[in-house]
C-alpha positions as CSV (number, residue, x, y, z in Angstrom):
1,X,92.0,78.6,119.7
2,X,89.2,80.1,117.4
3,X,88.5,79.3,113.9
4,X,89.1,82.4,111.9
5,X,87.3,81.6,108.5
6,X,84.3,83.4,107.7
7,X,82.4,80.1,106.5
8,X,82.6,79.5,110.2
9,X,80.4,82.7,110.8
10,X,78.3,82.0,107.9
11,X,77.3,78.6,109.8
12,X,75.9,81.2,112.7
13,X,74.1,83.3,110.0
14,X,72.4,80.2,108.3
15,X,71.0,79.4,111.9
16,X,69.7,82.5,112.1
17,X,68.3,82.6,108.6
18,X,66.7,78.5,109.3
19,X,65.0,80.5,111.7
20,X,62.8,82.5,109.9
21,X,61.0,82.7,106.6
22,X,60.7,86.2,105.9
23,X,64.7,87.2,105.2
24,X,67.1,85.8,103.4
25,X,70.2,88.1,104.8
26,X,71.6,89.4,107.9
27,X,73.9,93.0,107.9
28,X,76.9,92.5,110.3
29,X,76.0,95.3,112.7
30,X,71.9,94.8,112.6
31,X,70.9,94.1,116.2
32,X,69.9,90.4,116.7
33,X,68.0,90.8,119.7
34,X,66.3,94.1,118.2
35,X,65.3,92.2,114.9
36,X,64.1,88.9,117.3
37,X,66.3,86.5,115.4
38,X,67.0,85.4,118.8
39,X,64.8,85.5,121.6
40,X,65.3,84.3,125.3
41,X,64.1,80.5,124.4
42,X,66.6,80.5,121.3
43,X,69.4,82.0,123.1
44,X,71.3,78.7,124.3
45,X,70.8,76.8,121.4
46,X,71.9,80.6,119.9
47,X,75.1,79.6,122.1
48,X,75.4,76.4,121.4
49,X,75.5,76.9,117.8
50,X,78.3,79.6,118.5
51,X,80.2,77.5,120.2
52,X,80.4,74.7,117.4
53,X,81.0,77.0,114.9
54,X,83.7,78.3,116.8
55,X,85.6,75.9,118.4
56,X,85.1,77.9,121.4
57,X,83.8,76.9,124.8
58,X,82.0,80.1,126.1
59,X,81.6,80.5,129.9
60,X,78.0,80.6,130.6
61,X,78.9,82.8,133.8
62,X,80.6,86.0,132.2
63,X,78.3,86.1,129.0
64,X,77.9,89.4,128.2
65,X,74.6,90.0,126.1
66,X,76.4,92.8,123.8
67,X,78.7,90.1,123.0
68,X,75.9,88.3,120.9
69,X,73.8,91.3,119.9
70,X,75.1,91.5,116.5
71,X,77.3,89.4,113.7
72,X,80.1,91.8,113.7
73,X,80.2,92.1,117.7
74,X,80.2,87.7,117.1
75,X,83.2,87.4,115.1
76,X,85.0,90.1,116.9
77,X,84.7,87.8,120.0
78,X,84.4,84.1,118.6
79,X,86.0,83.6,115.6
């Protein structure tokens, strides 16, 4: 079952924001991929970092990028 809290999401948005220097916040609907918080060599530890947060197991064989694109599109799906 997935966690619902929001502190659960903001442990996905402080990976992002470890990330990089330059920003200090992330709008729900600003693309992820777009803005290259998370580029093809992030993306499974992107995943990985999902699923903890979550409590979910994701199937690696039916991701669906649009799925991850944004934090909105995340929670809908995850938490």
């Amino acid at each position: 079952m997935p966690n619902t809290t929001s502190s659960n999401l903001d442990q996905v948005r402080n990976w992002l924001l470890a990330r990089t220097t330059e920003r200090d916040s992330i709008a729900p609907d600003e693309d992820l991929i777009t803005a290259r918080l998370v580029d093809s060599l992030s993306f499974v530890e992107f995943v990985l970092t999902i699923e903890e947060a979550s409590g979910v197991e994701i199937d690696r064989e039916a991701i669906d990028l649009d799925d991850f694109r944004t934090l909105k599109a995340i929670e809908r799906k995850f938490f």
